[in-house]
C-alpha positions, 0 to 999 in steps of 0.5 A: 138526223143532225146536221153536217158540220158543214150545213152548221157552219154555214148556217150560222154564217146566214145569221151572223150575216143577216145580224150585221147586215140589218144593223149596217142597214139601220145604221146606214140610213140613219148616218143618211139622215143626220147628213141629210138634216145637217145639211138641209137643216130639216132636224130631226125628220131626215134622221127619223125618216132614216130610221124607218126606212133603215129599218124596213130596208134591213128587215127586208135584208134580215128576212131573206138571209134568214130564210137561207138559213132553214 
């Protein structure tokens, strides 16, 4: 039996959050870490510490939100 309109949209509402939300992440971390360089003048091992640990935070935040979907 399909889907309510109701369960689509709300389905489709978990993806597009967990789309924003595992770029957000990324892109928060890696901000953190260019600073982070800037600031200690550790360049690039902040930044690339950023990206991993972005990475694995939004992955984390992509796998929950994407589990609410099904």
């Amino acid at each position: 039996m399909p889907d309510s309109k109701e369960d689509t949209n709300r389905k489709t509402g978990y993806a597009y959050a967990a789309g924003i939300s595992l770029f957000a992440t990324v892109a928060a971390f890696c901000g953190l870490g260019w600073f982070l360089d800037k600031w200690f003048g550790t360049q690039p091992w902040c930044l690339i510490g950023g990206i991993v640990l972005g990475s694995a935070a939004g992955l984390y935040q992509f796998i929950r939100l994407s589990s609410k979907t099904y």
